[in-house]
C-alpha positions as CSV (number, residue, x, y, z in Angstrom):
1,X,-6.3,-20.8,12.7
2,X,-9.8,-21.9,12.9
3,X,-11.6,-23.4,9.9
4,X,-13.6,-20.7,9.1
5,X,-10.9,-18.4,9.2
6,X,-9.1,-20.6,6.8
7,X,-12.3,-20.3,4.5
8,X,-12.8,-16.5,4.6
9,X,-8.7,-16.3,3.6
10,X,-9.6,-18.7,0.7
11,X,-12.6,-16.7,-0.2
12,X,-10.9,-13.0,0.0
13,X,-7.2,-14.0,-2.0
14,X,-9.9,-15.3,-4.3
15,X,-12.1,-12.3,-4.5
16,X,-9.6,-9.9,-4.6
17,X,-7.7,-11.7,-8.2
18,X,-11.3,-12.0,-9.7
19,X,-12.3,-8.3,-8.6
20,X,-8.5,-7.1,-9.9
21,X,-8.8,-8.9,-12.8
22,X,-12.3,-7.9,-13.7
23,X,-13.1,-5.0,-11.8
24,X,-16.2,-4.7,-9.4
25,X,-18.5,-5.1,-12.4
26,X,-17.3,-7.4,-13.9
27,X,-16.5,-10.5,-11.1
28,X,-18.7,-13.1,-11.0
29,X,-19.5,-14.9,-7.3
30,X,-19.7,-18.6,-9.1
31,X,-15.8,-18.0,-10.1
32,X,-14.9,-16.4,-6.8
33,X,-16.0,-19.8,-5.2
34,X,-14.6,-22.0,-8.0
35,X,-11.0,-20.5,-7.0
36,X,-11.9,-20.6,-2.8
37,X,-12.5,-24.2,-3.3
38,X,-16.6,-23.5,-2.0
39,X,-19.5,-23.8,-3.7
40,X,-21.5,-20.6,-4.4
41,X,-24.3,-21.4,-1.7
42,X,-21.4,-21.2,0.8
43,X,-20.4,-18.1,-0.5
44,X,-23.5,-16.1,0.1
45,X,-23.9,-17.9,3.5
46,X,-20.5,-15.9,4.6
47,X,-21.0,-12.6,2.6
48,X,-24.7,-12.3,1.2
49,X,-24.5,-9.8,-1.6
50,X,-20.8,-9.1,-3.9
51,X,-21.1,-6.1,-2.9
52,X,-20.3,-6.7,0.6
53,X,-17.7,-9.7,-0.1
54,X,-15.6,-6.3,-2.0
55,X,-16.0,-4.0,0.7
56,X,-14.3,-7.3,2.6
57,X,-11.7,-7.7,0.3
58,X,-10.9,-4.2,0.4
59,X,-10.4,-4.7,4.5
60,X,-8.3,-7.6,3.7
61,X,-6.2,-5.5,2.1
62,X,-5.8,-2.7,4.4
63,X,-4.8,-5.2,7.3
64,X,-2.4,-7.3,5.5
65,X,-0.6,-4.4,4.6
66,X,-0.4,-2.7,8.2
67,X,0.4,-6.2,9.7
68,X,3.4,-7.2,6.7
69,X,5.5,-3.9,8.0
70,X,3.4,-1.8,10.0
71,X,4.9,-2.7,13.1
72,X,8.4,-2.5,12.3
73,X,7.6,1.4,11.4
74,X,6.1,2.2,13.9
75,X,8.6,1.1,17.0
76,X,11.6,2.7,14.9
77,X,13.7,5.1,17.1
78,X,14.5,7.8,14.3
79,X,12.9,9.4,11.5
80,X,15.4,8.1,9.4
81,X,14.7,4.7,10.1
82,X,11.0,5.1,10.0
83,X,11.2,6.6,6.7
84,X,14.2,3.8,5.4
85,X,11.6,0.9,6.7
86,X,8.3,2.3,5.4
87,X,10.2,2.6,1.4
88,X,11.7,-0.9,1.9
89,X,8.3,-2.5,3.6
90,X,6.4,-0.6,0.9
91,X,7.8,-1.5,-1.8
92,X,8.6,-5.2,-1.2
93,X,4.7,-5.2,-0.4
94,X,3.6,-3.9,-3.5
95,X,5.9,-6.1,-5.7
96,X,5.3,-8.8,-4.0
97,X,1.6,-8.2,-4.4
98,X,0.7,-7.4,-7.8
99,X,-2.5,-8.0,-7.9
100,X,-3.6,-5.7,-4.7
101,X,-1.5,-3.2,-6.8
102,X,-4.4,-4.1,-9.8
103,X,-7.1,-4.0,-7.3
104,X,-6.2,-0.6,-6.0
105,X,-6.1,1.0,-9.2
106,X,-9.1,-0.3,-10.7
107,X,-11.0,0.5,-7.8
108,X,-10.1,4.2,-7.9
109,X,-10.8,4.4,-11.6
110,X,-14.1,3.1,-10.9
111,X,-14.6,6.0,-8.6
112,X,-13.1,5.1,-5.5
113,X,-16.1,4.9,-3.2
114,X,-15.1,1.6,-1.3
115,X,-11.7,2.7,-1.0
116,X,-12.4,6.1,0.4
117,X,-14.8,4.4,2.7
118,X,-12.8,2.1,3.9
119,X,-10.3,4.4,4.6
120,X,-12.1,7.1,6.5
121,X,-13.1,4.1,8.3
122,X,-9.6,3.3,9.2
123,X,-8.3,6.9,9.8
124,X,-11.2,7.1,12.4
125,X,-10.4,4.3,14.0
126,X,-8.0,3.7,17.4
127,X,-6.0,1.3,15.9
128,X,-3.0,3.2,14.3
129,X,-2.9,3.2,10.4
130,X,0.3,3.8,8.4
131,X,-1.0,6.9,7.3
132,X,-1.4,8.0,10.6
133,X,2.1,6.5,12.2
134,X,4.1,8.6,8.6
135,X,1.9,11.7,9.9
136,X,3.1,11.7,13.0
137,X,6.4,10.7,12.0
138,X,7.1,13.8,9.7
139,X,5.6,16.1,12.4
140,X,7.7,14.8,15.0
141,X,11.0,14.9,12.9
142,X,9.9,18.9,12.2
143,X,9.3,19.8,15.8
144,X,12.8,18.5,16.5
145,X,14.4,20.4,13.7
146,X,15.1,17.3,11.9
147,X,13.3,18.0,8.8
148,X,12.0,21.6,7.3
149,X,8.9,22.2,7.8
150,X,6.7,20.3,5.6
151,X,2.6,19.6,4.8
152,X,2.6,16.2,6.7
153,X,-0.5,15.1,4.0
154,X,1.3,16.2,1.0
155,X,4.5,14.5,2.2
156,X,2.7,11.0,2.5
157,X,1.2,11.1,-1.0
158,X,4.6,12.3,-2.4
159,X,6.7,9.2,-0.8
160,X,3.6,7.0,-1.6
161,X,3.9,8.1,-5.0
162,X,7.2,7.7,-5.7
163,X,6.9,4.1,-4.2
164,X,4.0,2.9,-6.5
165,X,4.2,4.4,-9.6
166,X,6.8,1.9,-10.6
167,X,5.3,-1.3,-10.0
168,X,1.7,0.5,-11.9
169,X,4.1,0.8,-15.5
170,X,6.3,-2.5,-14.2
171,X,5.6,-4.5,-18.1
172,X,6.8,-1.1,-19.6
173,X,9.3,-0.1,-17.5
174,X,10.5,-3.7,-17.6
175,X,11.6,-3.4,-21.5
176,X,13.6,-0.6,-20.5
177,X,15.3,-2.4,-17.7
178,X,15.8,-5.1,-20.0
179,X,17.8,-2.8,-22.7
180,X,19.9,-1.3,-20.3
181,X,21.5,-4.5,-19.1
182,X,19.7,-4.8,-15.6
183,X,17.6,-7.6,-13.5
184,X,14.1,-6.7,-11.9
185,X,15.8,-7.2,-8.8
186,X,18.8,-4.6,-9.9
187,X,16.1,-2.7,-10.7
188,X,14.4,-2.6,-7.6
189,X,17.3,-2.6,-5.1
190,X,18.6,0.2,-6.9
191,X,14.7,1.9,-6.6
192,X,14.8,1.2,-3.0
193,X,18.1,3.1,-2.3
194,X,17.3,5.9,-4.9
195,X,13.7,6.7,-3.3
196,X,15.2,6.8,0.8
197,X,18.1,9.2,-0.6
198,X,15.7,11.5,-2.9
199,X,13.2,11.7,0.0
200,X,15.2,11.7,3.1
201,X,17.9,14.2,1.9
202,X,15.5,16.7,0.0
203,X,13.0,17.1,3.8
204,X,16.3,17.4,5.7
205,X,17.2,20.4,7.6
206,X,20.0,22.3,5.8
207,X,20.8,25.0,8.5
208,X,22.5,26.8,5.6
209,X,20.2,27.2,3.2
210,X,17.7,28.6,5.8
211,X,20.3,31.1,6.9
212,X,21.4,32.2,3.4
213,X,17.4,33.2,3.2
214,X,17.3,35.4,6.0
């Protein structure tokens, strides 16, 4: 890796704890480039303005998260083992990334322009996204009877949803865990299985239940 791609890694894990930690707003550069090692002068040279270094960090993001498990997704041979890779890349991704998890969230309670920017961005682009790989991957697994019919859209959100919302209450949820008995880890194993089974099991076909309806 060259040296200034070694310095723009520094710079964006350092922008994206600051900008988690104190929202868009709230960052200052000076601290950005105390915790990249830089000094601030160095820091403008590569992204001029903050505004642009978040819209950067928000990029960061998006990549490191197709590239941790995005592949793996992507060339599975089943639904089943597209949707039982996405949960487990998911949510090993989120907790091993807490403060992307932080970032995320305080950038959609700020209004979520940079986010939904970035994202249309992405959604336009050739390069498939995960959204775009799970979309395709739940209309596939419809048109070959493999799941009932389902809003493709809605369906992401849900799974996304279900994968997340854990790790947002984690310090709550872990005095809970705590009085029951149970590890993080016990926790999150069990979380894993649970969310494949709920998901997987409630789009599958049931020839059944569609016939008891006709």
């Amino acid at each position: 890796m060259g040296e200034r791609n070694v310095t723009d890694s520094r710079i964006l894990e350092a922008a994206l704890a600051e900008f988690a930690h104190k929202g868009k707003d709230g960052a200052r550069t000076q601290r950005i480039a105390d915790a990249a090692g830089i000094n601030k002068a160095m820091l403008h040279y590569y992204y001029r303005t903050k505004e642009r270094l978040y819209e950067a960090a928000f990029d960061f993001v998006f990549k490191r998260l197709l590239v941790s498990f995005g592949r793996s997704v992507q060339e599975a041979d089943s639904f089943a083992v597209m949707l039982e890779r996405f949960i487990d890349g998911y949510m090993s991704f989120v907790r091993s990334s807490p403060v992307i998890v932080r970032f995320l969230v305080a950038e959609n309670l700020e209004g979520g322009d940079v986010m939904g920017k970035n994202l249309k961005r992405l959604l336009e682009s050739r390069e498939p996204t995960l959204p775009q790989i799970l979309i395709k991957g739940f209309e596939e697994a419809v048109e070959r009877g493999e799941i009932r019919p389902v809003d493709p859209w809605q369906t992401v959100l849900s799974v996304l949803s279900i994968c997340i919302f854990p790790m947002i209450i984690q310090p709550t949820l872990a005095v809970a865990i705590e009085a029951k008995g149970e590890t993080l880890d016990d926790f999150w194993e069990a979380r894993r299985r649970h969310a494949f089974e709920l998901i997987y099991h409630g789009l599958k076909a049931d020839p059944d239940r569609e016939g008891s309806r006709s």
